[in-house]
MARSEVO-935414 format. One line per field, with one value per residue (C-alpha): residue number from 0; x, y, z. Coordinates in nm, 2 decimals. Each point is the difference from the previous one (the first is absolute). Layout:
<rs>
num = c(NUM;...)
u = c(X;...)
v = c(Y;...)
w = c(Z;...)
</rs>
This chain:
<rs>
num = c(0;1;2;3;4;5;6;7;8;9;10;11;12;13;14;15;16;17;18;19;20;21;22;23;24;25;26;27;28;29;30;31;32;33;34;35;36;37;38;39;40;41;42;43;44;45;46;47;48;49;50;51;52;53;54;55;56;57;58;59;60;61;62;63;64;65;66;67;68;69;70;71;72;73;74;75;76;77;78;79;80;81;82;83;84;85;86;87;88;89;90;91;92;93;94;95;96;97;98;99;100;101;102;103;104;105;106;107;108;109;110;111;112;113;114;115;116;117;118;119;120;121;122;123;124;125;126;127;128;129;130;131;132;133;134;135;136;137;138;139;140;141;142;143;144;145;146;147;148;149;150;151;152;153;154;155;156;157;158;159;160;161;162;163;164;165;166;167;168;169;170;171;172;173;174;175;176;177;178;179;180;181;182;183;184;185;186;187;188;189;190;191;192;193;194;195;196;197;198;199;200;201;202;203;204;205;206;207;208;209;210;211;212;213;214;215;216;217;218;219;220;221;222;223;224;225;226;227;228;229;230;231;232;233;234;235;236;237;238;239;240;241;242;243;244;245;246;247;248;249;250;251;252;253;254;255;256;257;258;259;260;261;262;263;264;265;266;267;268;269;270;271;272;273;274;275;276;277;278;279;280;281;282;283;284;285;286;287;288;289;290;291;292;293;294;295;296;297;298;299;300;301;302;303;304;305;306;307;308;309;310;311;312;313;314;315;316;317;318;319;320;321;322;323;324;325;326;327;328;329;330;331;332;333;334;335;336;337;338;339;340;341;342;343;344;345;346;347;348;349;350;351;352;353;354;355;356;357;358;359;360;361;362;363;364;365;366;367;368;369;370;371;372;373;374;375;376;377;378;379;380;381;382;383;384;385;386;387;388;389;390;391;392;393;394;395;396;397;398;399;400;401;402;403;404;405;406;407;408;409;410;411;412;413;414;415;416;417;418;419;420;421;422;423;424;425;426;427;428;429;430;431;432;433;434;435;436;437;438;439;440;441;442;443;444;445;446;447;448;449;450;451;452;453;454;455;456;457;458;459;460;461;462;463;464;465;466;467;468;469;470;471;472;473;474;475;476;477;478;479;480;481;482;483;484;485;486;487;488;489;490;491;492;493;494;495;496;497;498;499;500;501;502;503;504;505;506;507;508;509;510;511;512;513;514;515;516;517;518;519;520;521;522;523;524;525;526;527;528;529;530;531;532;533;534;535;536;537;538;539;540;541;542;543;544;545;546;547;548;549;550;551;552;553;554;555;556;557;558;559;560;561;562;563;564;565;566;567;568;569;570;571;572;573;574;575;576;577;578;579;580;581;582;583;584;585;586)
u = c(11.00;-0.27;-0.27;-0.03;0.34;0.24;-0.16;-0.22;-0.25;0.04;-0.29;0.05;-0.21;-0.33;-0.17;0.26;-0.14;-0.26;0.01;0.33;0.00;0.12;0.36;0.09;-0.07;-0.31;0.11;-0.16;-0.02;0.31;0.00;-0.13;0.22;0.04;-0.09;-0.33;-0.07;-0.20;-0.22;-0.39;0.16;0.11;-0.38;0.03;0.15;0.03;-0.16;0.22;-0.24;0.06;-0.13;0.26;-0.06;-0.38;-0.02;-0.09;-0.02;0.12;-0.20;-0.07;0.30;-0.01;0.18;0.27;0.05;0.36;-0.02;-0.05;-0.04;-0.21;0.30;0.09;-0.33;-0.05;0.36;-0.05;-0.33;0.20;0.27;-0.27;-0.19;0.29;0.17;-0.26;-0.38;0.09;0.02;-0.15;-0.32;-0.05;-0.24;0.31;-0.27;0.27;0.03;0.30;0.15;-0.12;-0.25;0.11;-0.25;0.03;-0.12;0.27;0.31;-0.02;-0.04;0.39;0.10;0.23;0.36;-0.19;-0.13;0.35;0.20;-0.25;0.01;0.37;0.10;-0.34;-0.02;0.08;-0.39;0.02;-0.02;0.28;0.28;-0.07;0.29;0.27;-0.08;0.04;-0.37;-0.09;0.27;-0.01;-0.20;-0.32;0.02;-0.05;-0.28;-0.20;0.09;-0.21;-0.23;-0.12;-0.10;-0.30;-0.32;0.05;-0.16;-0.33;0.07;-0.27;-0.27;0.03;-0.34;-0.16;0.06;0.39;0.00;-0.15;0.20;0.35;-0.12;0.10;-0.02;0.34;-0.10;-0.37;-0.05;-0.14;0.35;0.20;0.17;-0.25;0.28;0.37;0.25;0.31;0.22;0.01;0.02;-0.33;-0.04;0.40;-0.03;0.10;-0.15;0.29;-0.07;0.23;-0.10;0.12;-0.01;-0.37;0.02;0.00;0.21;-0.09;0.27;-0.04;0.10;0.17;0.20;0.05;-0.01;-0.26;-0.31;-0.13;0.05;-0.35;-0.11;-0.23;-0.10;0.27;0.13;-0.19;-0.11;-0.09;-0.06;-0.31;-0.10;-0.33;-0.18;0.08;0.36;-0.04;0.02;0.22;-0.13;0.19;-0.06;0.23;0.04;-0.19;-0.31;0.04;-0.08;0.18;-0.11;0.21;-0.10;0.28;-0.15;0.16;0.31;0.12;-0.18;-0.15;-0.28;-0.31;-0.21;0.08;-0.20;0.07;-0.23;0.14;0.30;0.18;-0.03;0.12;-0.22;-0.15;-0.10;-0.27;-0.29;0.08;-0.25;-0.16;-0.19;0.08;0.38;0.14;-0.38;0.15;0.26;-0.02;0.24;0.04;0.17;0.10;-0.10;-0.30;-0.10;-0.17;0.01;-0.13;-0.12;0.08;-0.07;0.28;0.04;0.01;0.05;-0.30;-0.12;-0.39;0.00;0.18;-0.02;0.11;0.18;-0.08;-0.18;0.09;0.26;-0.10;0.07;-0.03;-0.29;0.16;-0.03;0.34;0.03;0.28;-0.06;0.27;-0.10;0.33;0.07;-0.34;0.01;-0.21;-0.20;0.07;-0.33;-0.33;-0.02;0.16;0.27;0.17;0.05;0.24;-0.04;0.25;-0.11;-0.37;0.17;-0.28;0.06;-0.28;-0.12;-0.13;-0.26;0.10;-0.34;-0.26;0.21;-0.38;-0.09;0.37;0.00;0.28;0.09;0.20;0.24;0.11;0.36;0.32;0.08;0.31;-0.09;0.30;0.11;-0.06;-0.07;-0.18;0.10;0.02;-0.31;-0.07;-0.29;0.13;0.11;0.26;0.13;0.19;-0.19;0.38;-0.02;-0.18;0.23;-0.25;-0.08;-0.38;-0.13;-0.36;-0.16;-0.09;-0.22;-0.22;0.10;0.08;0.29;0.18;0.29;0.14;0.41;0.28;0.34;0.18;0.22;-0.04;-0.20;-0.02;-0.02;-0.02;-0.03;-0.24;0.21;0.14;-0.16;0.19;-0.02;0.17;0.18;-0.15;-0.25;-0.19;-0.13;0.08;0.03;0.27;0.02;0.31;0.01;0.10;0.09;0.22;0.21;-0.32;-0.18;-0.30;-0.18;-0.38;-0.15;-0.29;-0.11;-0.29;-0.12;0.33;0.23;-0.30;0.19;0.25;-0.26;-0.01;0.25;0.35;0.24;0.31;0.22;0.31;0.24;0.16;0.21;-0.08;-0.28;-0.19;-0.11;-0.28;-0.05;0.05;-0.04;0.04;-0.17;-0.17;0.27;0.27;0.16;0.12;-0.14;0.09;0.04;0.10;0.12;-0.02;-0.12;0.30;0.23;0.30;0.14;0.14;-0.36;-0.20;0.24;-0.11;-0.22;-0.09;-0.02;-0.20;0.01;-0.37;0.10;0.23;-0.25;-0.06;-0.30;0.20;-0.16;0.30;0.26;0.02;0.08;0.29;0.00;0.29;0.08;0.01;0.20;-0.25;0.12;0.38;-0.11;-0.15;0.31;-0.07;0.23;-0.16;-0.28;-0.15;-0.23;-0.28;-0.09;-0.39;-0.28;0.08;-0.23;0.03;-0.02;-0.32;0.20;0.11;0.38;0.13;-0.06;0.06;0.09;0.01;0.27;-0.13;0.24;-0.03;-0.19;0.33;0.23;-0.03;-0.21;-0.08;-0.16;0.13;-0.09;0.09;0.00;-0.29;0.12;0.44;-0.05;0.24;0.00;-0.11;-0.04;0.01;-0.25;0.12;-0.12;-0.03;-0.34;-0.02;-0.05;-0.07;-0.19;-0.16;-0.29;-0.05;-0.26;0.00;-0.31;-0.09;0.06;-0.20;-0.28;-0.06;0.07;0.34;0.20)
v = c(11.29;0.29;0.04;0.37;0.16;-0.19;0.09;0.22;-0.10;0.12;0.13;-0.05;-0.12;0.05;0.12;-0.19;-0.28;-0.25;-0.22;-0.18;0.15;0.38;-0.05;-0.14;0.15;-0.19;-0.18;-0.17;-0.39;-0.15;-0.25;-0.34;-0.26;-0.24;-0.28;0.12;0.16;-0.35;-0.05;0.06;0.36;0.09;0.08;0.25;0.37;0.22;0.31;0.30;0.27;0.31;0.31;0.14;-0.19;0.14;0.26;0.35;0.37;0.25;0.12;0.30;0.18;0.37;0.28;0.03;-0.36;-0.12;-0.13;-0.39;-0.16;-0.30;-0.27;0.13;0.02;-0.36;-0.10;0.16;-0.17;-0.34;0.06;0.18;-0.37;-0.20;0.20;0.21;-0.11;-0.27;0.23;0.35;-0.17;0.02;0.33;0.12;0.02;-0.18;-0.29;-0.11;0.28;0.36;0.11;0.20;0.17;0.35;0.19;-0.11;-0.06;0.36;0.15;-0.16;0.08;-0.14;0.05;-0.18;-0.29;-0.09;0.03;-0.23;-0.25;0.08;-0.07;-0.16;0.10;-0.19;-0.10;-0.24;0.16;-0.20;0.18;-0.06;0.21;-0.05;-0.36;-0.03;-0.14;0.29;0.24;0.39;0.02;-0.27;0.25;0.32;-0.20;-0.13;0.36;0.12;-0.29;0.09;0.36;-0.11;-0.19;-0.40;-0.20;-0.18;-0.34;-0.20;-0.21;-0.38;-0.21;-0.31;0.06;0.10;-0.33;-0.22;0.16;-0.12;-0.33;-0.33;-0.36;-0.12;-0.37;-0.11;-0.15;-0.33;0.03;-0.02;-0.29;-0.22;-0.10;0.16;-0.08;0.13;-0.11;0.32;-0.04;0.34;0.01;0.10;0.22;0.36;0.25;0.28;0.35;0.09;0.40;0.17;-0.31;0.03;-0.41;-0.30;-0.25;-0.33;-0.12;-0.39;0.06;-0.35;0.03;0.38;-0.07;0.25;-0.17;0.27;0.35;0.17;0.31;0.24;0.35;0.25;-0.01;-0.29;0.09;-0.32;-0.38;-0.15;-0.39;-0.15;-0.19;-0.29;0.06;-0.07;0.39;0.28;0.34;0.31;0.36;0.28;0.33;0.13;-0.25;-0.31;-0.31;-0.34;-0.34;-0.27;-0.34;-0.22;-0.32;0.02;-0.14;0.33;0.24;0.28;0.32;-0.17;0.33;0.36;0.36;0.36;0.06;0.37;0.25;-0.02;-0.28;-0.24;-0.23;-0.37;-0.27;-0.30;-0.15;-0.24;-0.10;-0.31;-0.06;0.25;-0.12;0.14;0.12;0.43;0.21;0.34;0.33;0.35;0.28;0.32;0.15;0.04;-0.09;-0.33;-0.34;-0.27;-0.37;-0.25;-0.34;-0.25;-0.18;0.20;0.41;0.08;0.37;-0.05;0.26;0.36;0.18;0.39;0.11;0.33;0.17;0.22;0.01;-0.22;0.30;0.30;-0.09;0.15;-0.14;-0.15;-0.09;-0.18;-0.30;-0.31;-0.34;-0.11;-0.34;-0.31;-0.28;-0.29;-0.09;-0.32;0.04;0.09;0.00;0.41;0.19;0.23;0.28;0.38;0.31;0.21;0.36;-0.05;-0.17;-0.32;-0.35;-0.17;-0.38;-0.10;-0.29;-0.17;-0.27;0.19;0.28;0.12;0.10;0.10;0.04;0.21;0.07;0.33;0.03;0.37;-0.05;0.22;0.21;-0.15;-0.34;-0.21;-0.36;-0.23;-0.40;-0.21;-0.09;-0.36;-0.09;0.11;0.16;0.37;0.22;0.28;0.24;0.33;0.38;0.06;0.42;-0.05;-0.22;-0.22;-0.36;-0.06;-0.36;-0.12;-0.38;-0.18;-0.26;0.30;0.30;0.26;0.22;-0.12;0.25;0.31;-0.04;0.29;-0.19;0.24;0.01;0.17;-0.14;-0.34;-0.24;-0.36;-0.14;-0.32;0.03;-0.25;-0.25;-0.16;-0.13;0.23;-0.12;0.30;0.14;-0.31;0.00;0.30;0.13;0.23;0.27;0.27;0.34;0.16;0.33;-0.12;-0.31;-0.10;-0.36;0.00;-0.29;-0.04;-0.26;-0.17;-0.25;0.12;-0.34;-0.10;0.37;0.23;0.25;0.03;-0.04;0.32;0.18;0.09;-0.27;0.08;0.29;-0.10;0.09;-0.16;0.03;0.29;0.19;-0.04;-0.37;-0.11;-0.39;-0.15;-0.42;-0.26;-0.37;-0.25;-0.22;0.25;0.16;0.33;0.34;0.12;0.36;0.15;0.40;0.05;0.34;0.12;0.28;-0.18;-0.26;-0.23;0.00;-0.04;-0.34;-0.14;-0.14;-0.04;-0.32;-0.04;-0.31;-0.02;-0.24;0.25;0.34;0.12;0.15;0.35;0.29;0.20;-0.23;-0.13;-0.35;-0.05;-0.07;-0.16;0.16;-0.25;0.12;-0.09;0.22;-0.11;-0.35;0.05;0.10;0.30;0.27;0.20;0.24;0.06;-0.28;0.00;-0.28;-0.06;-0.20;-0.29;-0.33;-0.36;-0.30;-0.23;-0.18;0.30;-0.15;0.26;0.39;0.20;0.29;0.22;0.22;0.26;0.19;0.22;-0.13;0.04;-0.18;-0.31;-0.19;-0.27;-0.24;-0.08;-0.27;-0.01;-0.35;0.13;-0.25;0.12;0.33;-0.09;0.06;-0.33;0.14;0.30;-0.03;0.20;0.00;0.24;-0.01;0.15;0.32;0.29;-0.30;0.14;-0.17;-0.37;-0.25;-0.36;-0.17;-0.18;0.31;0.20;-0.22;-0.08;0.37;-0.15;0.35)
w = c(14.37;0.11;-0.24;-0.02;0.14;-0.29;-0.29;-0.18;-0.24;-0.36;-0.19;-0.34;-0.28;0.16;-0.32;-0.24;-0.07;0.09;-0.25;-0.14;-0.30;0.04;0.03;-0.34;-0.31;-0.21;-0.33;-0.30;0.01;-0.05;-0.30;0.08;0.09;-0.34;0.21;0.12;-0.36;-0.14;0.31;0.14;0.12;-0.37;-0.09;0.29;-0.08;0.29;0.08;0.08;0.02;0.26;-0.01;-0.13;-0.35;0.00;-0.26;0.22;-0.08;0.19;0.31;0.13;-0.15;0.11;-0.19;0.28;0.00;-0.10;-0.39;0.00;-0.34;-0.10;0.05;0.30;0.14;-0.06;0.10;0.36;0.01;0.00;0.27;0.22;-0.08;0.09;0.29;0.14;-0.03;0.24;0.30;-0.10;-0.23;-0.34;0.03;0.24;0.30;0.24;0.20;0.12;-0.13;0.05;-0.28;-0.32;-0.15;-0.16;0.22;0.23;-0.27;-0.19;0.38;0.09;-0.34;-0.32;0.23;0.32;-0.15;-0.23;0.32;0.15;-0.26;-0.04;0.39;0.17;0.34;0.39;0.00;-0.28;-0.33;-0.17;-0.18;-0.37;-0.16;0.25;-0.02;-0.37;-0.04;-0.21;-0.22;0.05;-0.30;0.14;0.31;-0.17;-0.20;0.33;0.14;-0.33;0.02;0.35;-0.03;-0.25;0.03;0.03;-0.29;0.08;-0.07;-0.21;0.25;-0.06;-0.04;-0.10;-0.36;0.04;0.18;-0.21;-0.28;0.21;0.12;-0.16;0.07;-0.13;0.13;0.01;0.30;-0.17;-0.17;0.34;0.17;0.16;0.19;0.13;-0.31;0.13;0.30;0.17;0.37;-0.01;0.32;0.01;-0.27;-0.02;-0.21;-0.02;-0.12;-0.25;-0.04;-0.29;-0.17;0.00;0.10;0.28;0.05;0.15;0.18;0.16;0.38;-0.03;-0.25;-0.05;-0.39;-0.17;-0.12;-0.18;-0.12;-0.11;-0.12;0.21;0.06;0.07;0.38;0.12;0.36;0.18;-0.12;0.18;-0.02;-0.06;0.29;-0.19;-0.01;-0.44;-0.08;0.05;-0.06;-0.06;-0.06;-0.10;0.03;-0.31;0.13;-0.23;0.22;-0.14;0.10;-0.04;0.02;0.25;-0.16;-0.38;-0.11;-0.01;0.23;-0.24;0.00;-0.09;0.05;0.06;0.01;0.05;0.34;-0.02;-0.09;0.33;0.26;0.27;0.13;-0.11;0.27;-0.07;0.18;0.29;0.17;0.01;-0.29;-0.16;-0.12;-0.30;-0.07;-0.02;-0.06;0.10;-0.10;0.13;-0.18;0.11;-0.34;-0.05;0.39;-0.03;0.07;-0.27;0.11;-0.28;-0.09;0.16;-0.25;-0.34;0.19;-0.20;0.17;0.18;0.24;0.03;0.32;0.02;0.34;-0.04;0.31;0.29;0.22;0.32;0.24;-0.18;-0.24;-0.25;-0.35;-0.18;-0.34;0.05;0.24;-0.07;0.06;0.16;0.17;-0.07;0.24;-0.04;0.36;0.16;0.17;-0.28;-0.37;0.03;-0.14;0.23;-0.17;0.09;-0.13;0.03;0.01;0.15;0.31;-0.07;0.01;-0.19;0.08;-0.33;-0.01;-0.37;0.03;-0.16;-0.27;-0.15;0.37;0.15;0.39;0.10;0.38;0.05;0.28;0.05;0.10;-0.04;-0.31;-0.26;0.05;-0.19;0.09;0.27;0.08;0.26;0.34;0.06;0.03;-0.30;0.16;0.04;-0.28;0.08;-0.26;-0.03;-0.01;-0.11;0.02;0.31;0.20;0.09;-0.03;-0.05;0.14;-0.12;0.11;-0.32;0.22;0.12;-0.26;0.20;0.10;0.29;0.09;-0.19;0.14;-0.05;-0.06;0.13;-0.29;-0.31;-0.30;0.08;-0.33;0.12;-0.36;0.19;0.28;0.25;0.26;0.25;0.41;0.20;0.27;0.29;-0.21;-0.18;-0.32;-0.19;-0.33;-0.18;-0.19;-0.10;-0.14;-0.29;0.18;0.28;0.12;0.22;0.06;0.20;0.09;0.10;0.25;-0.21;0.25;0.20;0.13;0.16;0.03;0.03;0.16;-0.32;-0.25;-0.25;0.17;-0.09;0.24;-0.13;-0.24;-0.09;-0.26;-0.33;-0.19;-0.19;-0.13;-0.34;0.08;-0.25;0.21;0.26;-0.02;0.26;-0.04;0.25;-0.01;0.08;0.26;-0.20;-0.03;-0.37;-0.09;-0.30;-0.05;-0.41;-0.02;0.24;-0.19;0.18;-0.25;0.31;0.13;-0.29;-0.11;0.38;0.19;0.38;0.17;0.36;0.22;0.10;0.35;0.07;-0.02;0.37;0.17;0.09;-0.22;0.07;-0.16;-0.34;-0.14;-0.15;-0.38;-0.23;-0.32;-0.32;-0.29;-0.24;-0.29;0.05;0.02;-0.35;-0.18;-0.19;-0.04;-0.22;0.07;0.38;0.02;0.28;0.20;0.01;0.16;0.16;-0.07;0.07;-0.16;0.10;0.31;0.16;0.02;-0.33;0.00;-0.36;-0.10;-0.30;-0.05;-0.26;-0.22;-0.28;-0.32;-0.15;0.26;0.15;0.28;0.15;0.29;0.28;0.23;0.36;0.22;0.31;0.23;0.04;-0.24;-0.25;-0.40;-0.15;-0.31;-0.26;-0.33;-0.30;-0.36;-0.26;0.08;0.28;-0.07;0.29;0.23;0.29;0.14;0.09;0.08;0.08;-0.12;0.34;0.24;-0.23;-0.08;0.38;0.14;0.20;0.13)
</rs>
């Protein structure tokens, strides 16, 4: 088929969502499983702190303002927390959505902004009342909500963090050696969402090893250099480490590094193994180093600054994706609304060398190209992919997609068969995949430019996953308004991708969502991740809190169910990580 002619992209979504966690209402912690209730994790209680539970007044009430009591006040300050912050900022500046301050809300109006809310619009403001995600009533209160002042939300220091932090397990208390038979390097860590949880599934066996408690809406699992510790971080910024090695994996420490958040990675290189953790939070905008074995705080950094371009100050800069460098003792780490990508250099905290790369503005996720060498990640507003040397620190290439915002999660590496070594990403506002030539020894004349566009299956993909020992390009669609889509996946055949710009590859459709089972709810299919051998691919289908889900696995090699994981468990599982890809950066 013609690439352009056939079929039109759809732009939906854009300024939706670019984090899993918008589509599905939040929820307390579900009780604890009776069988985990006498272990190591017991000691550990949760932490399910937005900002919607911080006791505010009222700002900036004027007399013509609509009346808004106390209660509602605060209860608008949650659901703007949970479905809104993500996208518009928590001091409504904007990001990936367009900003909401006062000045621009009371302008439009009460009738303009609860049709707005009520119906979202073709550019990607999702349809909260039609969609049932929020009742009449929750739109006339954010319709309210809007037209005054946003709440400042508290700052979040050294003492706030010492208060949260706890060793659960002394590390002199720990295994000295692995006391369990988990296969770790096979080992899943499986976001259960509302559940404010993981699950450890064995990628053997498909039993689950372990169900532990975290922060709410965990955003990513990352693995020590070691391969020992897992450490995850939710939503409302509590980090969990789990030690691999006990009889029953458990949180032996855990701090609060902020109010909102989504990024934890740990030191890599050599020497410097399992030496540092390090957090970012979106609220306040900062990233905190910690000790990598007990998360004890030793060095907050603020991301506040100007704007790379404009030199204009923000308040609000969000330390999105942290990658650890395969190359120096550094920390790569993107802030969002500066447009900077920071190579921190962890040897010496007292005396903290930064290099700042000016970049692309709404920097969100990205990974490494094969080599490990090159970072690439997503200026997502921008349509750009920014690409920066970690051997030599510096910006290599700022790329437009060609689609519209691009969210790669790490995105995908692969060999293609014209083009040579590339790497993937796909968009959250149209069906688009683009891939970029990241080989500038042997392909100079592809590297860091666009080589091919080709469609999908749908729009709203969140990842796109392939593996060095497959021959599949993986892509899913969750964030699609189209049920049918959403429930999917597409399926390229790398060998078979062409050189002809003009024509797109052909993908297969796998009915993940049937394949699971479930007839109640609309259950999205999301991120694709394999096991450590590259010969299984998983999937979560994510339902309702309420409804069920499940896991399902799909053969690599002939495409075929092998098998479907349900337990009462699993409740709202989204993302997924398998201990060996993660730990050595394999996308």
């Amino acid at each position: 088929m013609t690439r352009r002619a056939t079929r039109a992209r759809t732009l939906l979504w854009t300024s939706a969502a670019l984090a899993l966690g918008l589509m599905v209402a939040p929820a307390q912690a579900q009780d604890k499983p009776k069988e985990h209730a006498d272990g190591p994790a017991a000691a550990y209680e949760p932490s399910m702190t937005t900002l919607g539970q911080l006791k505010v007044e009222i700002p900036g009430r004027k007399p013509d303002d609509p009346v808004m009591t106390q209660e509602e006040f605060q209860k608008a300050t949650q659901i703007y927390f949970e479905r809104c912050a993500g996208c518009h900022g928590v001091l409504r500046k904007g990001a990936t959505g367009k900003p909401l301050t006062t000045d621009i809300t009371r302008e439009n109006g009460y009738d303009y902004l609860h049709s707005f809310i009520t119906y979202g619009s073709p550019a990607g403001m999702p349809n909260w009342g039609t969609s049932g995600e929020l009742s009449e009533a929750d739109v006339d209160l954010m319709a309210r909500y809007l037209l005054l002042e946003p709440p400042a939300p508290p700052e979040w220091g050294m003492p706030e963090m010492k208060a949260s932090w706890q060793v659960l397990v002394k590390p002199e208390d720990r295994p000295k050696q692995k006391e369990n038979d988990i296969d770790i390097e096979n080992l899943m860590s499986v976001t259960l969402r509302d559940a404010g949880q993981i699950a450890l599934i064995d990628g053997g066996t498909y039993d689950i090893r372990a169900v532990i408690d975290t922060g709410y809406a965990v955003h990513i699992s990352r693995i020590s250099a070691s391969g020992r510790y897992l450490f995850v971080i939710g939503r409302d910024g509590l980090v969990n480490m789990i030690d691999l090695w006990m009889k029953e994996p458990a949180s032996v420490a855990q701090i609060k590094i902020g109010i909102e958040a989504r990024s934890v990675e740990t030191s890599k290189f050599e020497g410097w193994e399992d030496k540092l953790a390090i957090a970012g939070a979106y609220w306040p905008p900062q990233y905190v180093i910690m000790d990598g074995e007990t998360l004890e705080p030793l060095k907050i950094v603020s991301t506040r600054g100007n704007i790379y371009d404009e030199q204009v100050y923000h308040p609000e800069p969000r330390v999105a994706s942290i990658l650890a460098s395969h190359y120096k003792p550094e920390f790569i780490v993107n802030v969002k609304e500066t447009g900077k990508i920071l190579f921190v250099d962890y040897t010496d905290l007292k005396n903290l060398k930064t290099v700042e790369i000016e970049a692309e503005r709404f920097l969100h996720d990205g990974g490494f190209d094969s080599t490990h060498r090159y970072f690439l990640v997503a200026a997502n507003q921008r349509g750009k992919i920014a690409v920066v040397d970690t051997k030599e620190d510096k910006l290599t290439a700022l790329i437009e997609t060609g689609g519209q915002t691009p969210h790669p999660g790490r995105g995908a590496n692969f060999t293609h068969p014209v083009y040579g070594p590339v790497w993937a990403t796909s968009h959250l506002g149209d069906e688009s995949v683009a891939l970029i030539g990241t080989d500038p020894e042997g392909h100079p004349d592809q590297a860091w430019k666009i080589v091919d566009n080709f469609f999908a299956l749908g729009g709203g993909s969140l990842f796109i996953k392939t593996h060095p020992n497959s021959t599949h390009l993986y892509v899913d669609a969750p964030l699609n308004p189209d049920a049918e889509v959403s429930a999917n996946v597409a399926v390229f055949d790398i060998p078979a991708m062409g050189g002809d710009p003009a024509v797109d590859p052909e993908f297969r459709t796998l009915p993940i969502g049937e394949w699971a089972g479930i007839a109640d709810g609309q259950p999205r299919v999301v991120q694709p991740e394999f096991n450590k051998e590259g010969t299984e691919v998983w999937f979560s289908v994510w339902n309702a809190k309420d409804k069920e889900s499940a896991i399902v696995v799909v053969d690599d090699k002939t495409l075929e169910l092998k098998q479907v994981i349900k337990d009462p468990r699993l409740i709202t599982p989204t993302g997924k990580f398998n201990v060996l890809n993660t730990q050595k950066d394999i996308y």
